[in-house]
TORVOMAR-316606 format. One record per residue (C-alpha): x, y, z; residue in one letter. Coordinates in steps of 0.1 Angstrom, whole numbers, plus 5000, padded with zeros to 4 digits. Each point is the difference from the previous one (the first is absolute). Layout:
% residues N
XYZa...
% end
This chain:
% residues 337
750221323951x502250325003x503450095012x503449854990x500349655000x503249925017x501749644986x500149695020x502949905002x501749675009x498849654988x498449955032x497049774985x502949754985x498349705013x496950074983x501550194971x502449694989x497149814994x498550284974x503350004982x499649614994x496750104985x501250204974x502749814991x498449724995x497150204977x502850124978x501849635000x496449854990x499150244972x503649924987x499749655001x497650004975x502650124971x502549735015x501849894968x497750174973x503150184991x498750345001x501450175031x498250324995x497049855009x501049825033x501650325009x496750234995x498149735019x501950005028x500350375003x496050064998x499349715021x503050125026x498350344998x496749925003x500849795033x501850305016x496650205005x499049735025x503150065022x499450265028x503250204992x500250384984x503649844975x502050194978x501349824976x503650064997x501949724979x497049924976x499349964960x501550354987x498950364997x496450054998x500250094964x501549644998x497849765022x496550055003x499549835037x502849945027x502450274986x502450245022x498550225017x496149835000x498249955031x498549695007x498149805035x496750095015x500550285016x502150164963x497250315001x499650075035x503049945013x498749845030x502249665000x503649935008x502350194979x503149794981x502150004971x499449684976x502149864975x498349754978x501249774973x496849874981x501749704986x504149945004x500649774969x497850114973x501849774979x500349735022x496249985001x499650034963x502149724996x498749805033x503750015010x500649995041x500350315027x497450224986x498150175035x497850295002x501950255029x498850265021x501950195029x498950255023x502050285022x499550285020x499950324987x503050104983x501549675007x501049894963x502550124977x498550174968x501249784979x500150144961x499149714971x503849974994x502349735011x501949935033x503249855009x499149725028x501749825027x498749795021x500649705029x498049875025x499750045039x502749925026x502950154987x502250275010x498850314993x501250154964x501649654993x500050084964x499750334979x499050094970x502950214995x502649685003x500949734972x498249694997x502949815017x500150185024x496950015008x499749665002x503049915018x498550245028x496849774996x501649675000x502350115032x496850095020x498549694987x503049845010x499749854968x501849964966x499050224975x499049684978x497449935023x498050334991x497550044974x499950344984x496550124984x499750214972x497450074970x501049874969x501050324977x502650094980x501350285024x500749715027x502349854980x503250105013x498849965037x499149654993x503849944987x501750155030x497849785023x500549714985x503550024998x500250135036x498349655008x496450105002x497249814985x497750184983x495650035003x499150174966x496150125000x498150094972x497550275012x498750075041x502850195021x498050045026x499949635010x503650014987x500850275028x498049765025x501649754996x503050085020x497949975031x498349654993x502349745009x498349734975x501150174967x503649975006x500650364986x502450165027x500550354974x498450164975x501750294980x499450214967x498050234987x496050024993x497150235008x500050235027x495849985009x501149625005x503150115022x497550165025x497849744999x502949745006x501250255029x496849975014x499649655003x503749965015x498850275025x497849755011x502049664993x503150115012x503550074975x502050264988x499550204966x501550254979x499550214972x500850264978x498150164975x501350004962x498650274975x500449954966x499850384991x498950385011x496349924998x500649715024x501850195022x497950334997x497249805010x501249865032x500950335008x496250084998x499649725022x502650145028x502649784990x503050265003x503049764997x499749794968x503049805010x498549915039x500749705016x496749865018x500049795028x497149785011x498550255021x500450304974x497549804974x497949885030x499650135033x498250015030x497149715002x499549834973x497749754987x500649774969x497649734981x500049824970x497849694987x501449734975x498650034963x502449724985x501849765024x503750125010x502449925030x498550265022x495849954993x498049734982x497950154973x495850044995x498949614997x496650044980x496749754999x497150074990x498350255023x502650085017x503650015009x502850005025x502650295008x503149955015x501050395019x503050115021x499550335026x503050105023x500150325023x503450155009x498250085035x499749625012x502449894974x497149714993x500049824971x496749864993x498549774966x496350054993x498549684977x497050134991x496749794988x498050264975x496049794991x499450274972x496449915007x500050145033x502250284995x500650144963x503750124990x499950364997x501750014966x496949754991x498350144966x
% end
């Protein structure tokens, strides 16, 4: 082969390509299942990320991996920066931008506690926000509201008397989601007071984020601060779901904010809207390691076991859940010693 390759552009093969993205995210939920409450969450992490890795070689895509495990000097496999797919040497495949969480809720799996999922998103080129290992002020409520209904920039109240008016609601009938830190302490206080009742989450913002835009967990916001990589990823999925989203990112010194810097990130103090941390088509998957409101987790027997998956595309704005049957004798796990 000579000559430049030019890029393909587009996720034009979505149909076929959703289906891929189920597979690895249900390798990395699999090899991850196997360290479900052994308490070391080290282990289920490095499972996940080999067997996640190993499974993107299959998919016809040329990926770069963009919100991943660290530096290289930091992760040895899925880190910013590596290229992964089929076509990762020649170039020959589609061209996107992944983001990739291995396994959200390390510590929910180590202690078999609910809402761990193995995540995976994928964008055109240049369509995610570079998001530095640092943490990001989020905002977020789901689909059919005025546009901008709340801001990031606003007071709690406020906020959520803006919510509860286009609800046409009272503010005691929303639920408010936040992970349980310290640091959320004082946003808890003002939302109770202003009426709210409050979700608290130990680990997993991404399905936190998600769960504006699914009806059946009853969350109608979720605020405060946690990782940026997860922001993205969340972004990406409401891309596709439907919501609104913001976030800001928050550096905790020079090095923090140098590094963005080196990551093109010239306002530190940037307010990002849903389509600055994911734009243009977008496709989002995740599969269920331990049960949670949004996917059940890997049911094991002997010889086999049973997935539960989620795939959306912003494109179609469909929403489809994969149960998938795996006969290990048939077909070994890729993350199989």
């Amino acid at each position: 082969m000579s000559g430049r390759l030019e890029p393909k552009s587009g996720l034009v093969v979505g149909r076929n390509l959703a289906l891929e993205l189920v597979r690895v995210t249900e390798a990395a939920a699999l090899a991850a299942s196997l360290w479900m409450g052994k308490g070391d969450k080290n282990a289920a992490d490095g499972a996940a990320v080999e067997a996640m890795r190993l499974a993107f070689d299959t998919v016809d895509i040329c990926g770069t991996v963009v919100i991943g495990e660290g530096e290289m000097d930091e992760a040895p496999m899925l880190y910013i920066g590596e290229k992964v797919g089929l076509h990762a040497k020649d170039g020959e495949g589609l061209w996107v931008d992944i983001a990739v969480d291995p396994l959200e809720g390390t510590t929910l799996t180590a202690k078999g506690m609910p809402n761990a999922m193995a995540v995976v998103a994928l964008a055109e080129r240049g369509g995610f926000l570079h998001a530095p290992d640092v943490y990001m002020e989020k905002l977020a409520v789901g689909p059919g509201l005025p546009p901008d209904v709340v801001d990031i920039d606003e007071s709690p109240e406020r906020n959520l008397r803006e919510l509860a008016k286009a609800r046409k609601a009272e503010v005691s009938d929303l639920v408010v989601c936040l992970l349980d830190r310290d640091r959320h302490k004082e946003p808890i206080a003002r939302c109770r007071a202003a009426g709210a009742r409050i979700m608290l989450i130990p680990d997993g913002d991404v399905s936190g984020v998600v769960a504006v835009s699914q009806a059946e967990t009853g969350v109608d916001m979720y605020m405060g601060s946690g990782g940026a990589p997860e922001g993205v990823l969340a972004a990406a999925a409401l891309r596709c779901i439907g919501g609104q989203m913001q976030g800001r990112l928050l550096f905790e010194d020079d090095a923090q904010t140098a590094r963005a810097r080196e990551m093109g990130i010239t306002d530190p103090n940037r307010k990002y809207g849903l389509e600055d941390m994911a734009r243009g088509e977008v496709m989002f998957a995740a599969s269920g390691v331990t049960t949670g409101p949004m996917l059940r987790g890997v049911r094991r027997f002997p010889g086999g076991a049973v997935t539960h998956s989620i795939v959306m595309r912003s494109k179609s704005g469909t929403v489809r859940y994969v149960e998938g049957h795996h006969n290990f004798a048939v077909k070994r796990p890729v993350y199989a010693p």
